[in-house]
N, CA and C of each residue as an Amber inpcrd file, in Angstrom:
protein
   492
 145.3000000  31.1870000  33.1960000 145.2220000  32.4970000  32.6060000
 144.2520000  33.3580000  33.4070000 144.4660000  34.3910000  33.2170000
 143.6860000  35.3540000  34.5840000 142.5970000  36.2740000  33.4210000
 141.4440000  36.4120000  33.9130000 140.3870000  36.9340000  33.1290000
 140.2410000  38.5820000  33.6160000 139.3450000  38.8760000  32.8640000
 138.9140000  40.5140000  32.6770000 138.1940000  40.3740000  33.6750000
 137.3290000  40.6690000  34.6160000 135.9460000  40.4800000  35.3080000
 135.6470000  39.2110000  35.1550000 136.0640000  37.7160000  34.5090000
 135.4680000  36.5970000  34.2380000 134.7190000  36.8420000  33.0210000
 134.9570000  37.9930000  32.2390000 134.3530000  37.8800000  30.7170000
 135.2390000  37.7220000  29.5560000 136.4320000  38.0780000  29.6610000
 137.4590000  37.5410000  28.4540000 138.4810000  37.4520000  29.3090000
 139.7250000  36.7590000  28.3400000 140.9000000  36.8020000  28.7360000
 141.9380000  38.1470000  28.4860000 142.6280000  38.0260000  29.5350000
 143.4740000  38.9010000  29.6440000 144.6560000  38.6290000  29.4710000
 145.2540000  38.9590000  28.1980000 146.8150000  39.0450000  27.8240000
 147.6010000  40.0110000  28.3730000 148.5740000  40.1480000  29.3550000
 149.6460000  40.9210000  29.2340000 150.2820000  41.1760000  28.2950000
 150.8530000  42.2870000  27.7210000 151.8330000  43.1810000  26.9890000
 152.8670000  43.6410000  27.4450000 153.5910000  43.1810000  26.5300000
 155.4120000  43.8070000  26.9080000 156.0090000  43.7560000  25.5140000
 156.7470000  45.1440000  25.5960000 157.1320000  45.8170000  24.9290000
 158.7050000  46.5360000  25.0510000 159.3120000  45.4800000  24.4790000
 160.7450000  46.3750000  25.1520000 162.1370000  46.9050000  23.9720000
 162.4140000  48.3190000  23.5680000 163.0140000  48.4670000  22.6580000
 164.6080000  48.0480000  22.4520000 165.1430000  48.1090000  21.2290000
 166.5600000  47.6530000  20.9750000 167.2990000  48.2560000  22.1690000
 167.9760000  47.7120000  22.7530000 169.4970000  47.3130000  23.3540000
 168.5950000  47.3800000  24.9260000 167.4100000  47.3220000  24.9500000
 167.3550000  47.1640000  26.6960000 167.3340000  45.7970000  27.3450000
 168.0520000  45.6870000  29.0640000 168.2840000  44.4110000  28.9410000
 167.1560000  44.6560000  30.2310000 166.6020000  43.6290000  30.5050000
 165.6610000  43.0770000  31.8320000 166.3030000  41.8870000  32.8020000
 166.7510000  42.0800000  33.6110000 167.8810000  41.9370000  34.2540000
 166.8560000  40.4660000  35.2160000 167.8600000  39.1550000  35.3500000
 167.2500000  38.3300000  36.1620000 166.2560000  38.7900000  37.3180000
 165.1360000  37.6470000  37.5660000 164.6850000  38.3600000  38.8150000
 163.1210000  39.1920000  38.4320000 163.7680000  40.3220000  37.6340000
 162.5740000  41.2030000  36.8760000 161.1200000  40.5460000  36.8640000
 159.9600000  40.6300000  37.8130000 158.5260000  40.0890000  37.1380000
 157.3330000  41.3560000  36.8490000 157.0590000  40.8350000  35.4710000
 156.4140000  42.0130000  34.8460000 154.9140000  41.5740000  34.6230000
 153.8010000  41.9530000  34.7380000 152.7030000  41.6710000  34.9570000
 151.2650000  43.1500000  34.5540000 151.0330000  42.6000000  33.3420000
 150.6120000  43.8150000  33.0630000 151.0690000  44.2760000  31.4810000
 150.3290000  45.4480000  31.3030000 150.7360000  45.8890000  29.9800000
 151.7920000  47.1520000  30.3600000 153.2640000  46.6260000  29.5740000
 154.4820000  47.0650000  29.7770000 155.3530000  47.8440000  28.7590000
 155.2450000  48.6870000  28.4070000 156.0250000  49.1260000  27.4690000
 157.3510000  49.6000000  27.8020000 158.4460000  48.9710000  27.1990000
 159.7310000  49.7360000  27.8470000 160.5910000  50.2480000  26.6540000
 161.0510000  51.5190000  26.4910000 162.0360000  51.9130000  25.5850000
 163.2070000  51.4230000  25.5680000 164.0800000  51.8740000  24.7100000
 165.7220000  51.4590000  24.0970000 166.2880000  51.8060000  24.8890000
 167.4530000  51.0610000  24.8820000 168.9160000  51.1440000  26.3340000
 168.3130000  51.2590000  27.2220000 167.6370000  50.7460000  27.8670000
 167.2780000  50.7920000  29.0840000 167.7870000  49.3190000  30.3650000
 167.7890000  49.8050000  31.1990000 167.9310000  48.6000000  32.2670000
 167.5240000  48.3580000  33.2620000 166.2160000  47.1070000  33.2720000
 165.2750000  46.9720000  34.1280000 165.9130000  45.6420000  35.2510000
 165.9940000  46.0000000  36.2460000 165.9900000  45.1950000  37.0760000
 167.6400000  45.1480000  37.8730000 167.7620000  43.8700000  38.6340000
 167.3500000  42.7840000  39.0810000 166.1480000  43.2830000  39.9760000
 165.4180000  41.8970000  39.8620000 164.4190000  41.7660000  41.2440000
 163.6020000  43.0170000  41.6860000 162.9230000  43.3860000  40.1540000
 162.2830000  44.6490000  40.1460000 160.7180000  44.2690000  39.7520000
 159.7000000  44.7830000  40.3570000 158.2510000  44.1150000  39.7560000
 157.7070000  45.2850000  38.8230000 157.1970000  45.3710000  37.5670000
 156.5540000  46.2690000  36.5450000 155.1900000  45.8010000  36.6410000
 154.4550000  46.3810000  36.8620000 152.8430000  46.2920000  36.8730000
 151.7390000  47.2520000  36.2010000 150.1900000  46.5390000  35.4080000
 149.9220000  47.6020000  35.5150000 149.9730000  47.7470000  34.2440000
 149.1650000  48.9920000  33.7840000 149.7440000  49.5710000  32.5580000
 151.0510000  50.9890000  32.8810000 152.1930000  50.3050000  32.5080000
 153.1590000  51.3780000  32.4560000 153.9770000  51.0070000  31.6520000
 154.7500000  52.7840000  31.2310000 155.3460000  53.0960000  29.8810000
 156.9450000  53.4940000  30.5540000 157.4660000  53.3710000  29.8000000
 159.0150000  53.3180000  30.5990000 159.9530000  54.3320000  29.1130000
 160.2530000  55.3170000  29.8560000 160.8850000  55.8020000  28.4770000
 162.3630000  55.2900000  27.9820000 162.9650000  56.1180000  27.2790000
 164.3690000  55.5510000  26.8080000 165.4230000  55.7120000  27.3890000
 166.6550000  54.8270000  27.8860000 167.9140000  55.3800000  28.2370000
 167.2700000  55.3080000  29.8930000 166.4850000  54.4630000  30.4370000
 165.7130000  54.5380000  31.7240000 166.7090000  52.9530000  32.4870000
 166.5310000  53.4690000  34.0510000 167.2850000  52.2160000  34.5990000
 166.7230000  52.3700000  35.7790000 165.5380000  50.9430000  35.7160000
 164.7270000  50.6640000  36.7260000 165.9150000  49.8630000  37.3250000
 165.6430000  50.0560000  38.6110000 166.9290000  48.7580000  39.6030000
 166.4270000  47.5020000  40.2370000 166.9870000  47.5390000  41.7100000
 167.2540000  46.7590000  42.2130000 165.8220000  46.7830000  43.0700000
 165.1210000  45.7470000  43.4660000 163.8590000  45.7900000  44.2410000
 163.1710000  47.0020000  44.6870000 162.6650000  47.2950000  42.7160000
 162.2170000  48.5090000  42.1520000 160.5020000  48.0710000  41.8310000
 159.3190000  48.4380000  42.4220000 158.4160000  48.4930000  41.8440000
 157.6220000  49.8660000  40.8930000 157.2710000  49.5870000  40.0980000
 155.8920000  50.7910000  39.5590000 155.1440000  50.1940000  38.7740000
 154.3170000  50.8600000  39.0560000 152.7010000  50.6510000  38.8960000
 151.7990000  51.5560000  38.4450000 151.2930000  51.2600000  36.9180000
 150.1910000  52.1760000  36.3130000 150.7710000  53.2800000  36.4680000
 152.3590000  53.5950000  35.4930000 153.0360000  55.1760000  36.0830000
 153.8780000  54.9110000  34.2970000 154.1070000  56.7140000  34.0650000
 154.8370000  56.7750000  33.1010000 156.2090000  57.2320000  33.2280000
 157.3220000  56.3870000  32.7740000 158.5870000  57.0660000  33.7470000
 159.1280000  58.0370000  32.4930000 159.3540000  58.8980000  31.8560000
 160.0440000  59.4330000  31.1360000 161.3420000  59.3990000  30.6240000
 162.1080000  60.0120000  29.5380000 163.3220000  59.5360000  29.2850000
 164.0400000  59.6300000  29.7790000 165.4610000  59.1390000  30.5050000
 166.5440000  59.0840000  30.9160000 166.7040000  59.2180000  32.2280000
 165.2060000  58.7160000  33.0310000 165.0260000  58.8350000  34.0480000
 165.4150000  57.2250000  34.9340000 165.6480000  57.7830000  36.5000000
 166.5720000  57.3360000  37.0030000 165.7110000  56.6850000  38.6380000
 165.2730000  55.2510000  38.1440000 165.1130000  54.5940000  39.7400000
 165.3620000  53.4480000  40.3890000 166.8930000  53.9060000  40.5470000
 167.9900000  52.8300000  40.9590000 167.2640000  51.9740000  42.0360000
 166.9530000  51.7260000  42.5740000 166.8380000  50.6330000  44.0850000
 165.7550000  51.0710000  44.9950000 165.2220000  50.2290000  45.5020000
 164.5030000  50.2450000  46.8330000 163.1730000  51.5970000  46.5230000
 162.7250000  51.5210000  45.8390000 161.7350000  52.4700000  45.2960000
 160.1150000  52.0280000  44.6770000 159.3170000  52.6060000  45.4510000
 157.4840000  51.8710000  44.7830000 157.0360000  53.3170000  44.1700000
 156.9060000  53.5220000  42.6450000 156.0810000  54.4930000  42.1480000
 154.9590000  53.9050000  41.6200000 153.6750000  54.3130000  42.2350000
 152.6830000  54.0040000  41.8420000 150.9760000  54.8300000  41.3780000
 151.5410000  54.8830000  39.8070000 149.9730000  55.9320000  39.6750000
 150.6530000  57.0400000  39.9080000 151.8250000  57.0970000  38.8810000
 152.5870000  58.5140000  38.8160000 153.0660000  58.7120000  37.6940000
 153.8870000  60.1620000  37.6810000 154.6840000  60.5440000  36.6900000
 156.0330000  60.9550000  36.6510000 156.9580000  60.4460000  36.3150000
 158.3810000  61.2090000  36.5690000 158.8890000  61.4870000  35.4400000
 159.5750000  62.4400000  35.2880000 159.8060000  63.1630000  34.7030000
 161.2090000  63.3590000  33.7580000 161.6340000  63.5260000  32.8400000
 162.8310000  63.2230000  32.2370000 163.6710000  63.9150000  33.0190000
 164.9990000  62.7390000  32.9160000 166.2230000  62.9140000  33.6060000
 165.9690000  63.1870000  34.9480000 165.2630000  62.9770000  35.8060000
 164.9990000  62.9060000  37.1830000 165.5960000  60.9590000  37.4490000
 165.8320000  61.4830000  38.9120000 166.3800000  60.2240000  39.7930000
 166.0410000  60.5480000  40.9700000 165.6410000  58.8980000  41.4900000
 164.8020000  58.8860000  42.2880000 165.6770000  58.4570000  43.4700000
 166.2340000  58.8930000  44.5630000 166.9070000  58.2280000  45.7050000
 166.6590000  57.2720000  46.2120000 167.0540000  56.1300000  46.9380000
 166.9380000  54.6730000  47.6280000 165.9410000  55.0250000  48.3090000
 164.8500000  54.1070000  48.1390000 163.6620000  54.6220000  49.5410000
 162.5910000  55.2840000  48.8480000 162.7270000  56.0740000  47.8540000
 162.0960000  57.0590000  47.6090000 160.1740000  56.5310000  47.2890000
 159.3820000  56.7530000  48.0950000 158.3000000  56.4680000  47.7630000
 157.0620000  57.3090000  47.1060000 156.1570000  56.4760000  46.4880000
 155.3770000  57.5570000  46.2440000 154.0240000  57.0560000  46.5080000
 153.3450000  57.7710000  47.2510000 152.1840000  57.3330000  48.4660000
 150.5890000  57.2320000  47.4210000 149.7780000  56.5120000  46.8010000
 149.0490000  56.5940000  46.1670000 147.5950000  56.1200000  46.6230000
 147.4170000  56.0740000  47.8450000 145.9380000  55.9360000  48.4990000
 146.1410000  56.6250000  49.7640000 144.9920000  57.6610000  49.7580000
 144.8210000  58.3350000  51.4070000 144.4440000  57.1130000  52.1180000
 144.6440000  57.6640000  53.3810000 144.7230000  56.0500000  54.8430000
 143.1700000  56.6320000  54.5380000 141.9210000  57.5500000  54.5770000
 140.7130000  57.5430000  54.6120000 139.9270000  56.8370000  53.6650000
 140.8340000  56.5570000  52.6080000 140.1920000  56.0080000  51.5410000
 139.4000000  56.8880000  50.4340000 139.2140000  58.3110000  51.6180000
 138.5020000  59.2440000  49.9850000 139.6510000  59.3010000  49.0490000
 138.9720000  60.4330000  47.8690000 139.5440000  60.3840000  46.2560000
 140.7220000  61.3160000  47.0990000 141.7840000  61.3950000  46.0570000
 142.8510000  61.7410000  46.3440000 142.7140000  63.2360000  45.5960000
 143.1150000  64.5480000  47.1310000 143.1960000  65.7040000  46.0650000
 144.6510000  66.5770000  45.7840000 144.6450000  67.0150000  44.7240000
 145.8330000  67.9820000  44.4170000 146.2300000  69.3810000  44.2500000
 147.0640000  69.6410000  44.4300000 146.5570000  71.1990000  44.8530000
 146.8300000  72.1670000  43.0300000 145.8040000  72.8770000  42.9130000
 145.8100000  74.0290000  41.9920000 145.6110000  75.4970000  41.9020000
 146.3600000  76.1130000  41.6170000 146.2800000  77.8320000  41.8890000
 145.9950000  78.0520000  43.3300000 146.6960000  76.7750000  44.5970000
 146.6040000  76.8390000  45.5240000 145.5910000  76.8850000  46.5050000
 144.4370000  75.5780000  45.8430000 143.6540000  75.2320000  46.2410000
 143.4580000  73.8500000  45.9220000 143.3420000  72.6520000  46.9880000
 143.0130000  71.5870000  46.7300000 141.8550000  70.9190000  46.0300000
 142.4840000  70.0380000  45.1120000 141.0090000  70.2500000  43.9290000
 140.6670000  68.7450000  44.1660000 139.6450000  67.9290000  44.1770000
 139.1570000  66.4150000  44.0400000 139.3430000  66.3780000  42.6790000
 140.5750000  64.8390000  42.9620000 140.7630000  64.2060000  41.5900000
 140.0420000  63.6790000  40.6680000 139.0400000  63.0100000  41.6160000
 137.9080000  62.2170000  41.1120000 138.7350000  60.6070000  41.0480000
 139.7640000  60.3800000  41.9050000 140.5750000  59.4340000  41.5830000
 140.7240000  58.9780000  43.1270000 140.6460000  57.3200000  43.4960000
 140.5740000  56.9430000  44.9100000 142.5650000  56.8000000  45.0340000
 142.9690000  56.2210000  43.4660000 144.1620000  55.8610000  43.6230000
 145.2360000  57.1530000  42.3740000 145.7540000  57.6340000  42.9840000
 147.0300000  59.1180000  42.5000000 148.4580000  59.1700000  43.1650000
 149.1790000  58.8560000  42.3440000 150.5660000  59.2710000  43.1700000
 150.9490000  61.0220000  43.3350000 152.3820000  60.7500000  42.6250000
 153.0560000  62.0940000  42.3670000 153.3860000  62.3910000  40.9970000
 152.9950000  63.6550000  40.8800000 153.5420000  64.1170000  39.4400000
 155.2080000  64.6720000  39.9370000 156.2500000  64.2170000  39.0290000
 157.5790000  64.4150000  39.3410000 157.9490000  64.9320000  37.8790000
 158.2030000  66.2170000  38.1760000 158.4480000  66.9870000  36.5710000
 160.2650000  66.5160000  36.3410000 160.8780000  67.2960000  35.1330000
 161.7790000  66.8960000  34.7580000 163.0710000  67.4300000  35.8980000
 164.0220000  66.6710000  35.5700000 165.2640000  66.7910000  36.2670000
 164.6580000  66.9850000  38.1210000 164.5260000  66.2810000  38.7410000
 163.8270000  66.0550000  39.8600000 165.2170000  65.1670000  40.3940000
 165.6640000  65.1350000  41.8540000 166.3640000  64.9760000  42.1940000
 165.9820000  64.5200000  43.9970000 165.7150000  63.3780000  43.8870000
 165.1100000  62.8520000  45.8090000 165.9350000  62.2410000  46.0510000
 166.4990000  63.0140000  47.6010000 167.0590000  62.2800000  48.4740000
 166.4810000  60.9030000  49.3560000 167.8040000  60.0020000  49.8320000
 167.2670000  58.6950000  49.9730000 166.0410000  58.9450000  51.0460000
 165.1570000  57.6990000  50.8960000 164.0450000  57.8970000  51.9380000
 162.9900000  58.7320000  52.1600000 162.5950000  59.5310000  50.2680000
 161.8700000  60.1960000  50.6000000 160.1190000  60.2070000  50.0310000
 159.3500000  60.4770000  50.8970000 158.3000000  59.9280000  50.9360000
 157.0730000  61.1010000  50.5360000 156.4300000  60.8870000  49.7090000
 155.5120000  61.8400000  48.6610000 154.4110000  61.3720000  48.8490000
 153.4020000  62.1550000  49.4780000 152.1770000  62.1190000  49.5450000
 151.2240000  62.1410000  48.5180000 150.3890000  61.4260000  47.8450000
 149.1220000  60.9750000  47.0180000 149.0420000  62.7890000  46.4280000
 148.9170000  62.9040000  45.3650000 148.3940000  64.3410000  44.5250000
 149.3890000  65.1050000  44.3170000 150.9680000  65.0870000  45.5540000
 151.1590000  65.9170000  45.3830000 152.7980000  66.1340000  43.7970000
 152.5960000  67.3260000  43.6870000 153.5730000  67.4680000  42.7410000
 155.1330000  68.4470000  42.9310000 155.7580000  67.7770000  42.4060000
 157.3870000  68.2870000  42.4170000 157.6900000  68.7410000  41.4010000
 158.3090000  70.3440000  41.4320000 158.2810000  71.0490000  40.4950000
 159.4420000  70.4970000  39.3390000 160.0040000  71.1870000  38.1450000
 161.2790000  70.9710000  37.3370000 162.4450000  71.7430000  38.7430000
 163.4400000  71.0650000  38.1660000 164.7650000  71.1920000  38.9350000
 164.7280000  71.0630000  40.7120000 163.4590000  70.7820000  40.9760000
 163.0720000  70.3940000  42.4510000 163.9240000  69.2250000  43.0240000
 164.6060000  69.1660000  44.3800000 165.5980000  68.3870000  45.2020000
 164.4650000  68.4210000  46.7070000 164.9590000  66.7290000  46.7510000
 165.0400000  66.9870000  47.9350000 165.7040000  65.9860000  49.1070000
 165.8440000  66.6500000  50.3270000 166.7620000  65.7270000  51.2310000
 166.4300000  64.8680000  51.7670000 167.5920000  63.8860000  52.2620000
 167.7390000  62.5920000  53.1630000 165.8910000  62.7540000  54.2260000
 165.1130000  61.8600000  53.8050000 164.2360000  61.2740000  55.1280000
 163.0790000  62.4540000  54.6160000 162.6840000  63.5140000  53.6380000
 162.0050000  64.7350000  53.3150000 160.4520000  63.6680000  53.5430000
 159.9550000  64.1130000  54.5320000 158.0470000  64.2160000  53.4820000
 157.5080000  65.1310000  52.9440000 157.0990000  64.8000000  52.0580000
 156.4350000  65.8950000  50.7470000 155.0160000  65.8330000  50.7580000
 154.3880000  66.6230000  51.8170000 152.9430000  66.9280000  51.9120000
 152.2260000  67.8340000  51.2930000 152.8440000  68.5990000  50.6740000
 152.4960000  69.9100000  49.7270000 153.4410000  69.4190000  48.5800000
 152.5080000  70.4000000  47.5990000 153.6920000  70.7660000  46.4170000
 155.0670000  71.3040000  46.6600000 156.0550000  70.8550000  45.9200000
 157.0330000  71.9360000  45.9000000 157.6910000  72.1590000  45.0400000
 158.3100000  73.5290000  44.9500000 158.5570000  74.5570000  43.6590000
 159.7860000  74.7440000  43.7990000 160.8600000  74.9830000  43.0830000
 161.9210000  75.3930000  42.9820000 162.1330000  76.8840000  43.2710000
């Protein structure tokens, strides 16, 4: 059994509502909450504290980590969200990453009223608002955020915000 700091034990939590199935393969590690109809996996890792909303279909050698996925949201295959947010009814394209430590190691910043603000956070993904739409292979830099109805294409890096 794996401890807190070596001062108590640490139970994982999982939490998964009526009709969702967790598909062979699936290893979950961490406190897990997953909503109804949903379909997690194959050969997908859940870590972390994360919340998985309803009508959600984590895939195929799918990780996230310490992230809240919202309802009816969509991350079929080949995808690491970590220390993020996505957003209802958004889908995430094959590839699609989300970058959650600067290579410097400082706190990760995000931009506001168009000025980069310190998170106060070493580890931050992407905020991915609703109906969000990434093309395969695309790769999101630590802070930054994707607006509602925001797309984007085959191979995109997302170094700034972007707005619809």
């Amino acid at each position: 059994m794996r401890t807190n700091q070596g001062l108590t034990p640490f139970l994982p939590v999982l939490a998964a509502g009526k009709g969702t199935a967790i598909l062979s393969g699936t290893y979950i590690d961490g406190n897990v909450v997953i909503g109804e109809n949903c379909t997690i996996g194959p050969n997908c890792f859940l870590r972390g504290n994360t919340s998985i909303g309803n009508n959600c279909h984590i895939g195929q050698a799918v990780e996230i980590k310490n992230s809240i996925i919202m309802d009816k949201a969509k991350v079929p295959h080949l995808s690491y969200v970590g220390d993020s947010v996505v957003g209802e009814n958004s889908n995430l394209g094959a590839g699609t990453i989300t970058a959650n430590l600067r290579h410097d190691n400082e706190n990760v910043k995000s931009e506001v009223k168009g000025e980069l603000i310190d998170t106060g956070r070493r580890k931050f993904g992407a905020i991915i608002a609703d109906d969000v739409h990434t093309g395969i292979n695309t790769t999101i830099y630590p802070g930054r955020k994707l607006w509602p109805g925001v797309g984007t294409g085959p191979g995109e890096i997302i170094d700034k915000d972007k707005k619809a």
